[in-house]
C-alpha positions as CSV (number, residue, x, y, z in Angstrom):
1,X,-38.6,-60.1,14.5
2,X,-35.5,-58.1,15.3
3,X,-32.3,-59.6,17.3
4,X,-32.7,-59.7,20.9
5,X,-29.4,-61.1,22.0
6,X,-25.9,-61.8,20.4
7,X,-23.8,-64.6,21.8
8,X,-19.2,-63.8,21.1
9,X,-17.7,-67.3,22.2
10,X,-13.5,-66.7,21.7
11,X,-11.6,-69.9,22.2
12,X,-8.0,-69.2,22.4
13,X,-5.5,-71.8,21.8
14,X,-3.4,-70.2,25.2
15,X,-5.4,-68.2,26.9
16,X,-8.8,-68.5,28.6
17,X,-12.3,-69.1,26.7
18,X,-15.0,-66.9,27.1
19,X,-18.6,-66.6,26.3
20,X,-20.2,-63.0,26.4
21,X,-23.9,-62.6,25.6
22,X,-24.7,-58.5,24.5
23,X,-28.5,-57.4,25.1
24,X,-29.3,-56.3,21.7
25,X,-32.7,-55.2,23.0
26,X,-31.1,-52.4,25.1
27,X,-30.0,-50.3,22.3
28,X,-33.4,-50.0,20.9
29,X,-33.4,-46.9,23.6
30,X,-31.0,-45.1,22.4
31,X,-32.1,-45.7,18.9
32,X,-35.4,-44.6,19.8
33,X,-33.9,-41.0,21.3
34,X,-31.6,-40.8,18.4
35,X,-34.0,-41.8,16.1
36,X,-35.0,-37.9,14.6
37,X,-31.1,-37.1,13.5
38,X,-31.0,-40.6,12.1
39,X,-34.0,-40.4,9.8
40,X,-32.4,-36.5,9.2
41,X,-29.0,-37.7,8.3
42,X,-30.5,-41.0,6.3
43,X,-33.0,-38.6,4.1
44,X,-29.9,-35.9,3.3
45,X,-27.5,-38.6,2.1
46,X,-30.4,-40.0,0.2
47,X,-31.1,-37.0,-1.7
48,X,-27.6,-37.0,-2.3
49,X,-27.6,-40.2,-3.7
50,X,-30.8,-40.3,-5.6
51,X,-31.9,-43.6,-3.7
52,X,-35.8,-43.2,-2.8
53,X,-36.1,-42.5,1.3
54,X,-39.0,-45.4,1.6
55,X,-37.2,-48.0,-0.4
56,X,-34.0,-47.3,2.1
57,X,-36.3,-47.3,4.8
58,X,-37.5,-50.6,4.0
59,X,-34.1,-52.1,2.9
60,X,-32.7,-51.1,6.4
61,X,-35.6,-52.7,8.4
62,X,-35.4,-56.2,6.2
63,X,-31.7,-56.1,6.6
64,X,-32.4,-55.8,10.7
65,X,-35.3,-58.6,10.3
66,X,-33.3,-60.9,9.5
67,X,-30.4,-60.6,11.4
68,X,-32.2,-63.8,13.8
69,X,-30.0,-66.9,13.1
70,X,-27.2,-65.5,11.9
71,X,-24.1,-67.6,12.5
72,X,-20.2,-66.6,12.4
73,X,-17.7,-68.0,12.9
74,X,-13.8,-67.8,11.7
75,X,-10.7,-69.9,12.7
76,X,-7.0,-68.9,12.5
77,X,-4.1,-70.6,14.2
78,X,-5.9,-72.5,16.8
79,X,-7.9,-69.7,17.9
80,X,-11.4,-69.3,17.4
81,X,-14.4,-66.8,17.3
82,X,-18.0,-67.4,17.1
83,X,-21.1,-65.1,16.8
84,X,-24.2,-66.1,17.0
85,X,-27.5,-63.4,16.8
86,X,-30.6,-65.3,18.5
């Protein structure tokens, strides 16, 4: 399942808080239209690096896969930011 939505929460120790939820499923439409100069430019630098085009392929849609559930957060100072991937 790939990432639909992505949640920033920033709570600032003077300022105001915010939550901002980003659409991840809109940029599948320009991914899709960009799609034939990504494949392009992931197959040269492949060739340059002698990494096999399927097993990249494959790498980079596990990696996406399994974006779902990620969970960051960091803390400094009283000010913190949080990013969730649902």
């Amino acid at each position: 399942m790939t990432p639909n939505f992505a949640v920033v929460h920033v709570n600032w120790q003077y300022g105001p808080n915010f939550r901002l939820w980003l659409p991840l499923f809109l940029l599948w439409v320009p991914a899709i239209l960009l799609a034939p100069f990504i494949l392009l430019a992931l197959l040269i630098a492949c060739l340059i690096s002698g990494v096999r085009f399927w097993d990249c392929i494959a790498s980079g849609w596990q990696l996406l896969c399994s974006l779902p559930g990620t969970d960051v957060r960091v803390a400094t100072e009283g000010n913190k930011v949080s990013v969730r991937i649902l």
